[in-house]
C-alpha positions in Angstrom: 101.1 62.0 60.0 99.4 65.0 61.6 99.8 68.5 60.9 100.6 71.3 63.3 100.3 74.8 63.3 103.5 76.7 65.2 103.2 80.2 66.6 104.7 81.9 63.2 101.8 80.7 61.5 104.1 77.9 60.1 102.7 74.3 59.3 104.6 71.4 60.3 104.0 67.8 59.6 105.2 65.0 62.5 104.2 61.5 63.4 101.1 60.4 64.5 101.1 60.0 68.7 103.9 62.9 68.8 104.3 65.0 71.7 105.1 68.5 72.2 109.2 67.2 73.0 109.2 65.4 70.0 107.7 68.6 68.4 110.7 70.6 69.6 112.8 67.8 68.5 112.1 68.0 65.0 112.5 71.8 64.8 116.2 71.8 66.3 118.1 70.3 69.3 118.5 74.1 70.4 115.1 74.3 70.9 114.5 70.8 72.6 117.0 71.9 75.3 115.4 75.2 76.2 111.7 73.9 75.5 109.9 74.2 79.4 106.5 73.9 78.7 104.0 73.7 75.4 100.8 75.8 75.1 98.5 74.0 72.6 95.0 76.3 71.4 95.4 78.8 74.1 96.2 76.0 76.7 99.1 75.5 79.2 100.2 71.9 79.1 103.5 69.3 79.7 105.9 68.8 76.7 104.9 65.2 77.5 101.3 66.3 76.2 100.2 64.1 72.8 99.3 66.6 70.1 96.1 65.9 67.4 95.9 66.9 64.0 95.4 70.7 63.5 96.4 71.8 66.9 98.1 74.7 67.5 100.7 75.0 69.3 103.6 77.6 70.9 106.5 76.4 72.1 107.9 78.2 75.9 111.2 77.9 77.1 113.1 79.5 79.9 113.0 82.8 78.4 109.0 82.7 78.9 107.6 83.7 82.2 105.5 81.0 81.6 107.7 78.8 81.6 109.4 80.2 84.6 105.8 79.8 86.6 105.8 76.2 85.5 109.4 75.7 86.6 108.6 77.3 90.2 105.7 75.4 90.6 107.5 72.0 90.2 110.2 73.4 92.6 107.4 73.5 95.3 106.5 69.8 93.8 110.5 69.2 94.8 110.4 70.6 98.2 107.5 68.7 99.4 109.1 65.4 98.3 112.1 66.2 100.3 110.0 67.7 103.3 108.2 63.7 103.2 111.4 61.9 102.6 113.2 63.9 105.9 109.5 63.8 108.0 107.7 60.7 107.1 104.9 62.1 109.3 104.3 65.6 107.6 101.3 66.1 106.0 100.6 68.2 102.7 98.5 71.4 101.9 99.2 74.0 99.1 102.5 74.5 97.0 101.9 77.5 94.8 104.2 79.7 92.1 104.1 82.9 93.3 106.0 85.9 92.5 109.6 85.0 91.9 109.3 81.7 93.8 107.2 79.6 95.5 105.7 77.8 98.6 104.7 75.0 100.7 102.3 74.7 103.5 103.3 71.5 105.8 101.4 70.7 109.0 104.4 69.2 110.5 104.4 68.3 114.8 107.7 70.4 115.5 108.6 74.0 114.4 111.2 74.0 111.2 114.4 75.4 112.3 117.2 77.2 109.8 119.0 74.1 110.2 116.1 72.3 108.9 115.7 74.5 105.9 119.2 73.7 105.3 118.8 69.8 105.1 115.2 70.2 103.0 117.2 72.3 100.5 120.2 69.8 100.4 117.6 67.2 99.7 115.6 68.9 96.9 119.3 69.3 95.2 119.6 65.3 95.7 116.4 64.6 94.1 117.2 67.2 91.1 119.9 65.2 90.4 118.3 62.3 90.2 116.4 63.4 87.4 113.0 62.3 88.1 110.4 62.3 85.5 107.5 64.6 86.3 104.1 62.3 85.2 100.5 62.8 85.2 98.1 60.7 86.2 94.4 61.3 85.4 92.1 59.4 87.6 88.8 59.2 88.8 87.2 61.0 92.3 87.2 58.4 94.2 90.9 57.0 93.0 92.2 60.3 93.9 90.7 59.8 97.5 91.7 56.7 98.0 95.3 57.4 96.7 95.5 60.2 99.6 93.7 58.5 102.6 96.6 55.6 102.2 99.2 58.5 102.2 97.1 59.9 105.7 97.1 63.4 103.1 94.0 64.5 105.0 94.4 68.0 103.7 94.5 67.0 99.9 91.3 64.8 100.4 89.6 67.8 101.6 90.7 69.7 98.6 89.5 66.8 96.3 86.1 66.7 97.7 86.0 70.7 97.4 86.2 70.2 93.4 83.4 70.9 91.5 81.9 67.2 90.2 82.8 67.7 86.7 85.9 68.7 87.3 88.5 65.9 86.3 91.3 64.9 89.2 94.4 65.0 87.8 97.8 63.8 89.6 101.5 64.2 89.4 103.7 62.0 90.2 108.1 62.1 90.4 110.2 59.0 91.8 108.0 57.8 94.6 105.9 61.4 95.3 102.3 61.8 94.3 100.4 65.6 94.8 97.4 66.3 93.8 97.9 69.2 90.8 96.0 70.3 87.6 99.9 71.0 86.6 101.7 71.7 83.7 104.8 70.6 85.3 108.7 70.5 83.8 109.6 67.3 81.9 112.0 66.1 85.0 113.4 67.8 87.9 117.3 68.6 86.0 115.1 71.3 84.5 115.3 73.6 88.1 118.2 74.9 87.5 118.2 78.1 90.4 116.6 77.6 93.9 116.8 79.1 97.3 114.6 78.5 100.3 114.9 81.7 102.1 112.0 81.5 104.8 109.3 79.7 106.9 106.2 81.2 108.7 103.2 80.2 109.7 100.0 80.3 107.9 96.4 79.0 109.2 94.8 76.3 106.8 93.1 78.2 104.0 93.5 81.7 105.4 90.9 81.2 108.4 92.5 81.7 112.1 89.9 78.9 113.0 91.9 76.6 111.6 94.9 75.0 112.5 97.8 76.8 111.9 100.6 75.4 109.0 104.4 75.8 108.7 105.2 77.7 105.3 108.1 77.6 103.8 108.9 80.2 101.2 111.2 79.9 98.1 112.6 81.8 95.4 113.6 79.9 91.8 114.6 81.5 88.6 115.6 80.3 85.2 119.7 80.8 85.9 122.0 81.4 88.7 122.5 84.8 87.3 119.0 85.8 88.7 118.8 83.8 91.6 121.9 85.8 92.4 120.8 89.5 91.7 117.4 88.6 93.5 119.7 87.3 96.3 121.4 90.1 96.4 118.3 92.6 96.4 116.4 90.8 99.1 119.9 91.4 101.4 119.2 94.8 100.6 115.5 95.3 101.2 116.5 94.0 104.6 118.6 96.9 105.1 115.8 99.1 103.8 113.3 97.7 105.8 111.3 100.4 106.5 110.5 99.3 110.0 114.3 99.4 111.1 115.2 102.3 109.8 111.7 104.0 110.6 112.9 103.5 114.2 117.1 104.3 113.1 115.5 107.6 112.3 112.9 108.3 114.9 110.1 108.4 112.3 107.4 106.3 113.8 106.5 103.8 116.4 104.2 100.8 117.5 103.7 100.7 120.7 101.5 97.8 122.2 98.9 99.7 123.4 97.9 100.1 119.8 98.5 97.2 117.8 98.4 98.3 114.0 97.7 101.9 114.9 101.2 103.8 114.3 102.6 106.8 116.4 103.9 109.0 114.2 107.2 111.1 115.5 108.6 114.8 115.4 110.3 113.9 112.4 107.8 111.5 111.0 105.1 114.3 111.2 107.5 116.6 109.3 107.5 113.8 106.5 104.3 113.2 106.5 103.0 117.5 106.3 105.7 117.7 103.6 104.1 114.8 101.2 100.7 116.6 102.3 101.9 119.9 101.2 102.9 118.4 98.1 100.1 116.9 97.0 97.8 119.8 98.1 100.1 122.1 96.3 99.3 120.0 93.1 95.9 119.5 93.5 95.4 123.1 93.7 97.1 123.5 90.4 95.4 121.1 89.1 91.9 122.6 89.7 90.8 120.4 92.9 89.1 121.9 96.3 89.5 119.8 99.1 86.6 118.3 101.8 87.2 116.6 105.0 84.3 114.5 106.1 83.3 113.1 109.6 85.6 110.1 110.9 82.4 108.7 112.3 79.0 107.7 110.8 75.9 106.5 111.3 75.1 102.8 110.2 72.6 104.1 107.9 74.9 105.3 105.5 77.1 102.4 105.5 74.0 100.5 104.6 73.3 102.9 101.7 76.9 102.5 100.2 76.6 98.5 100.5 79.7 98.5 103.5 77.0 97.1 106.1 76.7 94.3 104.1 80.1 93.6 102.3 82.6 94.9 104.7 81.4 95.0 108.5 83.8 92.8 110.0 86.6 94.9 108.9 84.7 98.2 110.5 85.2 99.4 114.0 81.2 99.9 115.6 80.2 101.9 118.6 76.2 102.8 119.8 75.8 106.5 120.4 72.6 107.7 121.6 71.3 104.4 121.2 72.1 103.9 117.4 75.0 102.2 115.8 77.7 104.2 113.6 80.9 103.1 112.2 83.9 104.4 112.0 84.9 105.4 107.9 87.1 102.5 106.2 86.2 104.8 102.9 86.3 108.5 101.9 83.7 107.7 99.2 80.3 107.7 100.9 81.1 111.0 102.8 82.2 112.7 99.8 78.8 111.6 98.4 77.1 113.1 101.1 79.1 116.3 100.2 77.8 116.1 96.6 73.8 115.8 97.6 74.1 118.8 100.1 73.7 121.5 97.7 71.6 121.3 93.9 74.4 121.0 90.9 73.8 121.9 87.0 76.1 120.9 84.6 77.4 124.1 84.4 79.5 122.5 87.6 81.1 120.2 86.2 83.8 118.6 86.3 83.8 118.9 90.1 87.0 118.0 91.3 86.7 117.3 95.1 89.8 116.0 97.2 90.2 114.6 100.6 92.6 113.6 102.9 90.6 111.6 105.5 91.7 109.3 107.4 90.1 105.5 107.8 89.7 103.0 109.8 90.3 99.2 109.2 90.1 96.3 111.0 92.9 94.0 109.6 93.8 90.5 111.3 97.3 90.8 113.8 99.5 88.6 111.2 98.5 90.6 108.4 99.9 93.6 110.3 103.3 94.8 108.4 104.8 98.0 110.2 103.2 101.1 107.6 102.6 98.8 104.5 99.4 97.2 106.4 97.9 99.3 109.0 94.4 99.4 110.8 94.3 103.2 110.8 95.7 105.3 107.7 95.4 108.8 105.7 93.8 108.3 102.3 94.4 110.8 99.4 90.7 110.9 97.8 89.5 112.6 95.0 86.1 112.3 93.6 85.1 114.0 90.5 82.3 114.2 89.1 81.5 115.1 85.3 79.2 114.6 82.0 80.2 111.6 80.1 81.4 113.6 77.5 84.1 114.8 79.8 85.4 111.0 81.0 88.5 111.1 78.5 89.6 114.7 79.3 89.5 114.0 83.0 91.3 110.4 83.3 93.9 111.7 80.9 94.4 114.9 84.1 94.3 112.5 86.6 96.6 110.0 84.7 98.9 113.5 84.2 99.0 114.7 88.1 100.0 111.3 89.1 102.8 111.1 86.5 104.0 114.2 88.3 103.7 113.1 91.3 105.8 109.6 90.6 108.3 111.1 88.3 109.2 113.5 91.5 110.6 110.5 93.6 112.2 108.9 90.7 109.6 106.2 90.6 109.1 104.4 86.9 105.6 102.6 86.5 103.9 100.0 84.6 99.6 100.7 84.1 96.9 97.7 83.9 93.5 98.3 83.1 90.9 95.9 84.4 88.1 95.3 82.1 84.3 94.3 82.5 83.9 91.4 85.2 81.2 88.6 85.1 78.4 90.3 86.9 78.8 93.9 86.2 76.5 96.5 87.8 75.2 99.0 85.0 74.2 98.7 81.6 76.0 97.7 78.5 76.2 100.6 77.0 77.9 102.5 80.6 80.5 99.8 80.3 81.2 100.3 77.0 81.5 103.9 77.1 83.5 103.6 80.4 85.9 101.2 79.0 86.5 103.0 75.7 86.8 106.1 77.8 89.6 104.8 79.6 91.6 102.8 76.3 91.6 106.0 74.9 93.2 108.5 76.9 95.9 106.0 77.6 96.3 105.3 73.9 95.9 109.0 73.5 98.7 109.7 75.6 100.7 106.4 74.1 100.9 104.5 77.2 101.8 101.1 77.2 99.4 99.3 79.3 98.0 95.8 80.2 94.5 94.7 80.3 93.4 92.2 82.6 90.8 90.8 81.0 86.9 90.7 83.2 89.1 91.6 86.6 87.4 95.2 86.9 85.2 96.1 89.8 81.6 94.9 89.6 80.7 99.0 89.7 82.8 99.8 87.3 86.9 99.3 85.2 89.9 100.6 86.7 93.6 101.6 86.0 96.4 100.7 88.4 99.7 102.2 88.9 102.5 99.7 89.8 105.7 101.8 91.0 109.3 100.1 90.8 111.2 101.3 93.1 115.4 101.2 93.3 115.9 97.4 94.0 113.2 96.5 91.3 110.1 96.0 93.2 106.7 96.6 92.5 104.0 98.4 94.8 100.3 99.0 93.3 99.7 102.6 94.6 97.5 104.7 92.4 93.9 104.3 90.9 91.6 105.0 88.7 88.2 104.1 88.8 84.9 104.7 87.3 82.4 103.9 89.7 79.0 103.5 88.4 77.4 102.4 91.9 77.3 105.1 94.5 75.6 107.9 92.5 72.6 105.1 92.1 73.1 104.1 95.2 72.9 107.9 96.7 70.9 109.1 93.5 73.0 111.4 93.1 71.7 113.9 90.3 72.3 117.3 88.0 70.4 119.5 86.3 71.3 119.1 82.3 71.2 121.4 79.4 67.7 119.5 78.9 66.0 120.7 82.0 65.9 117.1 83.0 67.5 115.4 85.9 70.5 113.2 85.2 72.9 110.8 87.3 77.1 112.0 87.2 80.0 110.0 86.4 82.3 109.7 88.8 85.7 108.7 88.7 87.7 107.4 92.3 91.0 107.8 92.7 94.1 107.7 94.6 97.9 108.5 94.3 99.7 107.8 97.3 97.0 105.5 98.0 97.6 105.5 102.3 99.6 107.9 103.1 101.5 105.9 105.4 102.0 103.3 103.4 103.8 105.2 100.5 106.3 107.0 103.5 106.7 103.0 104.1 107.8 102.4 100.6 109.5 105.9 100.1 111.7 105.1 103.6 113.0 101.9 101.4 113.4 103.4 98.0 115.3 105.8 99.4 117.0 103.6 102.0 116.3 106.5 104.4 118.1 109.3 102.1 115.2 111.6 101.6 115.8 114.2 99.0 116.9 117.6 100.3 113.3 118.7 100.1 111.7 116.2 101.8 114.3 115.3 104.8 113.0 115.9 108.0 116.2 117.8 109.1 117.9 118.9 106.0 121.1 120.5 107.7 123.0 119.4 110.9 125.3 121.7 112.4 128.0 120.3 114.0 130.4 122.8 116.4 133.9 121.0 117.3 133.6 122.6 120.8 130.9 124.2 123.1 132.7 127.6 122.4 131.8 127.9 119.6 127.9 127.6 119.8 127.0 131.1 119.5 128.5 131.2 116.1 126.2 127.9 115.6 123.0 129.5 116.8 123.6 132.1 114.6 123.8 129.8 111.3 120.8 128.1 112.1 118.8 131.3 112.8 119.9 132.4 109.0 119.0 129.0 107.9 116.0 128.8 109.7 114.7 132.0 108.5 114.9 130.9 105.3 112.7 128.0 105.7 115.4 125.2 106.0 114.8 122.9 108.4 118.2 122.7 110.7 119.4 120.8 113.9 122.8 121.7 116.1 124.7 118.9 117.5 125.3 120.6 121.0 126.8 117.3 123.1 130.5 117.5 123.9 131.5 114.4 121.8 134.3 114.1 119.5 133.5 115.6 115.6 134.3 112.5 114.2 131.6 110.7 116.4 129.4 113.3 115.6 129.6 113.3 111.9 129.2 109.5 112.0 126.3 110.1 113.8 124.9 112.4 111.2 125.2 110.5 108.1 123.5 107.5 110.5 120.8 109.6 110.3 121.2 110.2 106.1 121.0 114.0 106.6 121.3 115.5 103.0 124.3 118.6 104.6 126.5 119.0 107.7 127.9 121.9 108.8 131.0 121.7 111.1 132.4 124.6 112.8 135.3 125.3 114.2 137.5 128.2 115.0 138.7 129.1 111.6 135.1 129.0 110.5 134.2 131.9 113.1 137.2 134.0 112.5 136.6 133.4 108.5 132.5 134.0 108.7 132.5 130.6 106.9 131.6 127.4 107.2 132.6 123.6 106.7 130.2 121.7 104.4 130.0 118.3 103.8 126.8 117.1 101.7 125.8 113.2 101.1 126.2 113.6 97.3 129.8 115.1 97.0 131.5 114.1 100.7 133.6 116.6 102.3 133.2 119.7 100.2 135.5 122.3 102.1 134.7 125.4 103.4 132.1 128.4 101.6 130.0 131.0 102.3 126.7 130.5 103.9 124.9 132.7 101.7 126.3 130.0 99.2 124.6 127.6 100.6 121.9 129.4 101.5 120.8 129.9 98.1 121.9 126.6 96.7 119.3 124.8 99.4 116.6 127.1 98.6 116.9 126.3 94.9 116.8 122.5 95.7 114.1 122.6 98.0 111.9 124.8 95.4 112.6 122.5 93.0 111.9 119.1 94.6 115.1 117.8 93.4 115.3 114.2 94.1 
């Protein structure tokens, strides 16, 4: 007998040879039915793993995301057996989990069609229900090759001879299938239980456009059909938020070809877009900030000072002026240190809280391009400040404040992360520690919950991130916080102190909407194009039945328009009904229609997106009920 140690501190005594099943087993059928995967001393493993005395061990079952990773991951396993069994002559690459799914890179001679995903998906359900055991097979380097030079895998031999020398080969194997996978896996495929493949793409052989280009094919696999059907459901309707068609629906932004990744921003989208600015320079102000705008080009020297030159070149745009090389700005940060050394500072200065909206340059590769979520040119909302260690608490618990007010105005709920000390830091230990501490406390402080990613800070210094869920449940990392211990060495930056003596800043980095253009892209969908009142780019539409009466129009929208509101007339001689279609098309918060009884009454016709058709009223009414709602920000 061996004794084993379960996750409620319990000790439990089973045979010798015993695996983590049979574990399960003993403890109740209940559990043996949901059990997914075993994690034994801290490790992931099969519930076909053999346990030794005194391990400890937690049991994970569908519940456990986990678990759910495992089960995703063996999904991919799935598909790729079906992708061989359909195309004898496909060859294999990667078949990761990833968020809420998985996928598969084939190199395959002819494109997959959606008929094609159709027959691999009918084909995975065949092998699920032939319930085949997942096994693993340890075996040496050169069995591995060998195994995969028979089976003409060209791309997993490649990946075996990438592994490090000590690093043991390990196998899986279901029915007649063999990858190449450090694993855990499910116990047998009647464990998926909720699969879709919803896409394929392409994707170059490890990332590099020098390579030969794979066909991906994405999936989506949850614990219960339940999910699968709710994420179903919200992926129909990110496709009706897609900020790209409805960017164009509401004459927002274009691309034109001329300027791949570079976007032309519209009438309508430059209303947007001042309105967020005026926002956030509106807060900023209140908040203590002065704003900077540094030079959109730069000399190479810099670049080389902030480290750029050597770590990020081939995503800068280069030109020679008078002979020399300068670069156009991917970052705010080195300008704004250039800001910093122009004048002498005491630390009677500090915190300096310096702001910037500058816009950057990129060079991202043409598939990675993704209408305003991935760009090559964008606005960046900077802030550098710069303070006593002594003040680091104070000021990341502001900063963590303005963006709370900034998120909680678009309706926006958010989940923080800090990421801790990585392998080879820059700084001391004693900067790292204080830095770290600095940024636990204020969020304990302030009783966030938060999750630390252990050693996954930057090498100059830890961070916070802000991940936003927006109305269908996904995620976007926006915001950050981040104490950067490199630049003011690297620029020697210094202050005067209380001491006389010269002394280097702290500087915290940070962001809210992170690109500008980007967080329009993600407000467009988590709004589904229905701005609030405040931040539509037309907020009223007048609508007259007849041509007659556009005097009487004109007239409302001068009133309106004096007061700040931002109001449209629908002049063509189409039918009302057309016309009000065509309004809510274009998710305009009110529309005024006006007829005759309207004139003779001095009134007007209201209908709002809220309440529908809300009958007729005073524009004064209205007047003041816009005002109040546009002053307010409601969202």
């Amino acid at each position: 007998m061996i004794k084993i140690k379960l996750k409620d501190g319990s000790i439990r005594e089973i045979e010798d040879y015993s695996n983590i099943y049979d574990l399960a087993n003993s403890i109740s059928k209940n559990l043996t039915k949901s059990a997914v995967v075993g994690e034994v001393n801290g490790t992931l493993v099969d519930l076909s793993y053999k346990l030794k005395d005194n391990d400890e061990v937690n049991i994970l079952t569908y519940d456990d995301e986990k678990s759910i990773e495992a089960i995703r991951h063996s999904t991919s396993h799935v598909m790729a057996q079906a992708v061989k069994r359909l195309y004898n002559s496909a060859k294999l690459a990667i078949g990761p989990s990833i968020e809420n799914g998985f996928y598969y890179d084939f190199d395959i001679e002819n494109p997959l069609s959606v008929e094609d995903i159709d027959k691999i998906e009918k084909e995975m359900n065949n092998i699920i229900k032939e319930n085949l055991k997942f096994e693993r097979m340890d075996v040496s380097r050169e069995e591995a090759i060998k195994l995969m030079e028979e089976r003409n895998e060209d791309y997993k031999v490649q990946l075996i001879n990438d592994l490090p020398n000590n690093e043991k080969i390990s196998l899986y194997k279901q029915g007649d299938f063999i990858d190449l996978c450090r694993g855990p896996h499910i116990l047998s495929t009647k464990y998926i239980k909720a699969f879709k493949l919803i896409s394929v793409a392409g994707a170059y052989w490890r990332g590099n456009d020098k390579n030969k280009m794979l066909q991906r094919v994405y999936g989506v696999a949850f614990s219960n059909k339940t999910l699968l059907e709710t994420h179903l459901h919200n992926l129909e309707e990110a496709k009706k938020r897609d900020h790209r068609k409805l960017g164009k629906e509401l004459k927002l932004f274009s691309f034109i070809e001329e300027g791949p990744g570079f976007p032309f921003f519209l009438p309508k989208g430059v209303v947007l877009k001042n309105t967020l600015i005026d926002f956030w320079r509106e807060l900023h102000l209140e908040h203590g900030y002065v704003e900077i705008e540094t030079p959109i080009m730069l000399n190479k020297k810099l670049w080389e000072t902030s480290g750029h030159w050597d770590h990020y070149k081939e995503n800068m745009y280069t030109s020679i002026i008078d002979e020399e090389e300068f670069a156009l700005k991917p970052m705010n940060c080195p300008g704004g240190m250039l800001v910093y050394k122009s004048e002498a500072h005491s630390y009677r200065d500090f915190p300096m809280r310096v702001g910037e909206l500058g816009r950057v340059h990129r060079h991202e590769l043409s598939g990675a391009l993704h209408g305003l979520m991935r760009v090559r040119a964008f606005t960046q909302d900077d802030a550098h400040i710069f303070m006593l260690p002594s003040q680091i608490k104070s000021e990341i618990k502001g900063v963590i404040d303005l963006i709370d007010k900034v998120y909680s105005r678009f309706g926006f709920k958010y989940n923080l992360e800090l990421s801790t000390r990585p392998e080879d830091p820059m700084g001391s230990d004693a900067d790292w520690k204080l830095a770290e501490d600095s940024l636990k406390g204020a969020l304990d402080e302030l009783n966030l919950e938060y999750k630390i990613n252990e050693g996954d800070g930057a090498f100059y210094g830890p961070k916070i991130d802000f991940h936003l869920e927006d109305s269908i449940g996904r995620t976007w990392q926006c915001g950050t916080i981040q104490l950067d211990f490199q630049l003011p060495q690297r620029f020697e930056l210094d202050y005067i102190g209380n001491d006389g003596e010269k002394h280097r800043p702290i500087v915290i980095h940070r962001v809210i909407f992170g690109s500008i253009e980007r967080f329009i892209g993600i407000l467009i969908e988590h709004f589904a194009g229905q701005f609030p009142t405040w931040l539509s780019p037309i907020q009223v539409k007048i609508l007259p039945i007849s041509s007659k009466f556009g005097n009487y129009s004109d007239c409302i929208k001068k009133e309106l328009y004096a007061k700040g509101i931002r109001v449209e007339i629908d002049y063509r001689d189409e039918k009302i009904g057309y016309k009000i279609r065509e309004a809510r098309n274009e998710r305009v918060p009110y529309i005024i229609v006006v007829g005759e009884k309207e004139e003779n009454n001095n009134e007007i016709s209201l209908r709002s997106r809220k309440n529908g058709d809300e009958g007729t009223l005073k524009l004064e009414d209205l007047i003041e009920r816009l005002v109040n709602e546009i002053k307010n920000k409601d969202a």
